[in-house]
C-alpha positions in Angstrom: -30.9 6.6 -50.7 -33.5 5.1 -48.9 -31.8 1.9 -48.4 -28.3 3.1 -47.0 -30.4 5.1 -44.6 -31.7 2.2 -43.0 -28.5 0.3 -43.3 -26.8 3.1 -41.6 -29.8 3.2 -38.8 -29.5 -0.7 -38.4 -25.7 -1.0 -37.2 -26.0 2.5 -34.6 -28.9 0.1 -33.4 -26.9 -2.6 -33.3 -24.2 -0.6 -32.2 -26.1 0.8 -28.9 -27.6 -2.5 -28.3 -24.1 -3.8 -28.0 -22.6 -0.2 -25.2 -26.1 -1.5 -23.8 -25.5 -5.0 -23.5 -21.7 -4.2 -21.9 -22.8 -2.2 -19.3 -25.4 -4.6 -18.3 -23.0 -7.2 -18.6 -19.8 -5.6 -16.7 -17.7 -9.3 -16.9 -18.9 -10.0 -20.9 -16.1 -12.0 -22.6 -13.8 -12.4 -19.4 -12.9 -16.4 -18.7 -12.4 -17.1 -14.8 -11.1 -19.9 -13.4 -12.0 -21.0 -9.7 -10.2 -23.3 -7.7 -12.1 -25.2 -5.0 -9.7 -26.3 -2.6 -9.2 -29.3 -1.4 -11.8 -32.6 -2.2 -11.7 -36.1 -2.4 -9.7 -37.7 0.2 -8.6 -34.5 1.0 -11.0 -32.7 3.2 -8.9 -29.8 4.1 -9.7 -28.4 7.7 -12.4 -30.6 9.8 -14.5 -29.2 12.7 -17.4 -30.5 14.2 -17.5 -33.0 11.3 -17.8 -29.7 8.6 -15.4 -29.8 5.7 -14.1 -27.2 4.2 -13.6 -28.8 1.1 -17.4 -29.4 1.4 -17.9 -25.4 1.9 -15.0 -24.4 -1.0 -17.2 -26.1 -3.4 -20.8 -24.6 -2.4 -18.6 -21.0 -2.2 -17.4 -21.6 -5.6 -20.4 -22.8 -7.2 -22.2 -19.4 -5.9 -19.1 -17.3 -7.5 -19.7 -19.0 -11.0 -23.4 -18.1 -10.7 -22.8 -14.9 -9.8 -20.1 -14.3 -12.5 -22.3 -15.6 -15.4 -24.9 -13.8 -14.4 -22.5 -10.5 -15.2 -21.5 -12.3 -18.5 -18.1 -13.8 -17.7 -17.3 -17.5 -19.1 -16.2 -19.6 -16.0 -14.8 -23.0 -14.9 -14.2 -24.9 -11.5 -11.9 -27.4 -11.2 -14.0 -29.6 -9.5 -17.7 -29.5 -9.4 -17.8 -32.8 -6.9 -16.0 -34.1 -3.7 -13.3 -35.8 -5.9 -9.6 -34.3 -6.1 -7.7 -34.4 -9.5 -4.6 -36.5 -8.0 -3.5 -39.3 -11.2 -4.3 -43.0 -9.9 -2.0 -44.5 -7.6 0.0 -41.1 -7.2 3.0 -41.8 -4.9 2.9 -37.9 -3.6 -1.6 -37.6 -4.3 -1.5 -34.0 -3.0 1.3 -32.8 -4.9 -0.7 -35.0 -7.9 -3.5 -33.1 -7.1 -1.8 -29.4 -7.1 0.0 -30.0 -10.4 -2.7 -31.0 -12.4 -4.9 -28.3 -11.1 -2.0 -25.7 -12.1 -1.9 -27.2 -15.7 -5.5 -26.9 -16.3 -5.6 -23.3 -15.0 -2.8 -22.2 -17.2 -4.2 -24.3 -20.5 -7.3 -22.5 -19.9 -5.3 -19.4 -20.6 -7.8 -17.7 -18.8 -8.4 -14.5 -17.7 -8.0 -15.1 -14.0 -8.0 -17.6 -11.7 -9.3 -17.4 -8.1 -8.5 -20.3 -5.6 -11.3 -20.5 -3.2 -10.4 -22.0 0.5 -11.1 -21.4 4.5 -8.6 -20.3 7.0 -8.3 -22.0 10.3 -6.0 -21.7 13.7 -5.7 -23.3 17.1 -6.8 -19.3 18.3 -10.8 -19.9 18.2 -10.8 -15.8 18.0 -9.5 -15.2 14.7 -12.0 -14.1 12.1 -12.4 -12.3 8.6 -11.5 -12.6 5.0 -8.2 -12.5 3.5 -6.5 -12.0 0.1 -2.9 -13.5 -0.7 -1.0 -12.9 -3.5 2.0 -14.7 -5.0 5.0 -12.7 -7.3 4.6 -15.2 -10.5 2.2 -12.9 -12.0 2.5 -8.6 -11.5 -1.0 -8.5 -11.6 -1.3 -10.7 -8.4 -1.0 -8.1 -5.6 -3.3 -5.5 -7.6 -5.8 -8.4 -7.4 -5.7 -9.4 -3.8 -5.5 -5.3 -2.8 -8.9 -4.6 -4.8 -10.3 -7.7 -3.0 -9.2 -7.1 0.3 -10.9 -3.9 0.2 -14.0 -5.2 -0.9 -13.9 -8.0 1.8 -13.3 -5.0 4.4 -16.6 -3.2 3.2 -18.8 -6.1 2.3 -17.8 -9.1 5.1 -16.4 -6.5 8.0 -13.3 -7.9 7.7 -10.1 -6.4 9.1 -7.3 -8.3 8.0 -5.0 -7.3 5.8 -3.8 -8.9 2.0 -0.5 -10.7 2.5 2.2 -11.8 0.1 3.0 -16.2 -0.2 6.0 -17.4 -1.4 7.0 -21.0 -2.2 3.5 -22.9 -2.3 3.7 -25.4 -4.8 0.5 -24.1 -7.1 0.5 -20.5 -7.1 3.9 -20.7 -8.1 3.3 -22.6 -10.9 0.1 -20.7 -12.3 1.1 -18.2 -14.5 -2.1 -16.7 -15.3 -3.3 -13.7 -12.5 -4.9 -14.5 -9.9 -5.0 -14.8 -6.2 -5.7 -17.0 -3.1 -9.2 -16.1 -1.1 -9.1 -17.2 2.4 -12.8 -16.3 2.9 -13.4 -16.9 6.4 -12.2 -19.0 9.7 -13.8 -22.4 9.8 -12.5 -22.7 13.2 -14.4 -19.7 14.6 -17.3 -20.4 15.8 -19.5 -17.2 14.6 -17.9 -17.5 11.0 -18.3 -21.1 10.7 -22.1 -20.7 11.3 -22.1 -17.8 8.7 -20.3 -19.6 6.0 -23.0 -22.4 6.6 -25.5 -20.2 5.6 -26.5 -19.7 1.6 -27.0 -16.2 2.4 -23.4 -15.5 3.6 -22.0 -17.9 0.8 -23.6 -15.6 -1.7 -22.5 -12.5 0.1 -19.1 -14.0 -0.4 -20.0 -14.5 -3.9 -21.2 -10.6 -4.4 -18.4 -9.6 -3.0 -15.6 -11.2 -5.4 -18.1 -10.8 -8.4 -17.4 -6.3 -7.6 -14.0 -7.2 -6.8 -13.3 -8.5 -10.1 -15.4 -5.9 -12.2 -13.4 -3.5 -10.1 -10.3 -5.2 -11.6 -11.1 -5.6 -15.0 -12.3 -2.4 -15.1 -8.9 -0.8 -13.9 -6.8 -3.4 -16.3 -8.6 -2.3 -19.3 -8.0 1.6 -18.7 -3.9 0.5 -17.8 
């Protein structure tokens, strides 16, 4: 009698170790895949000799960090300035894009979030912004619960838009969403998203998004 006692006492300890260990852990289990855009020979937007392919990847590197820290599993795409174009590629950038899409979707991941930095010949524009493509139905639900965060956390006061007819978000059939997550070519916002501590705002900031998600997926 004894011994089924303890038995019984040793799983509801394992048992509320485990509820324990979830709640501490709000992104246990969940693979994410993040995009770094652009790399390589393709530096993306260029001001004052910054790259934003330089900045997507120290961005992306903080949201893995901050994502395994909560328990989730996660890849990059790239962890160097390299792209992922095949040698000698006629079309490198369309190369590039396709083989990013086939990873992401072989991963059969979770989510995917494709990190990059806005820019426009206006130096006034500023802020954060979600978009969203119509491959997946989970896509807008995604950029909305990030948008919001981005308005609370970064002060941003744009608004999540819809993208149609880009060559890799229409070909990624996983959910996810494009993160715009500031204007390189602003002059206040480029010397934020220099900073570490504004890079790991960012981070902070999609890691709630995405524990806001998943926590509203799993009740649906």
């Amino acid at each position: 009698m004894k011994k089924i006692f303890f038995l019984i006492l040793f799983f509801l300890v394992l048992y509320t170790v485990g509820i324990i260990n979830a709640l501490n852990l709000p992104l246990l289990g969940k693979v994410i895949y993040i995009d770094p855009g652009h790399g390589g020979k393709d530096p993306g937007a260029v001001v004052n000799d910054l790259y934003e392919a330089d900045l997507n990847l120290e961005i992306s590197l903080k949201i893995q960090k901050e994502l395994e820290k909560n328990g989730a599993i996660v890849y990059l795409t790239r962890y160097g300035d390299y792209d992922l174009a095949v040698k000698n590629a006629i079309n490198r950038k369309r190369s590039d894009l396709s083989r990013r899409a086939n990873i992401i979707n072989r991963s059969q991941a979770d989510i995917y979030l494709s990190i990059h930095l806005n820019s426009d010949i206006s130096f006034k524009w500023k802020g954060a912004q979600a978009f969203y493509d119509t491959v997946n139905d989970k896509n807008e639900i995604i950029a909305n619960i990030m948008q919001e965060q981005f308005k609370k956390d970064l002060n941003s006061d744009r608004q999540y838009k819809q993208i149609s007819n880009h060559y890799l978000y229409n070909r990624v059939n996983i959910p996810g969403v494009l993160l715009e997550v500031g204007f390189i070519s602003n002059i206040n916002e480029r010397y934020l998203l220099k900073q570490e501590s504004y890079q790991k705002k960012i981070a902070l900031s999609i890691k709630d998004g995405l524990i806001i998600f998943f926590n509203k997926n799993s009740k649906s």
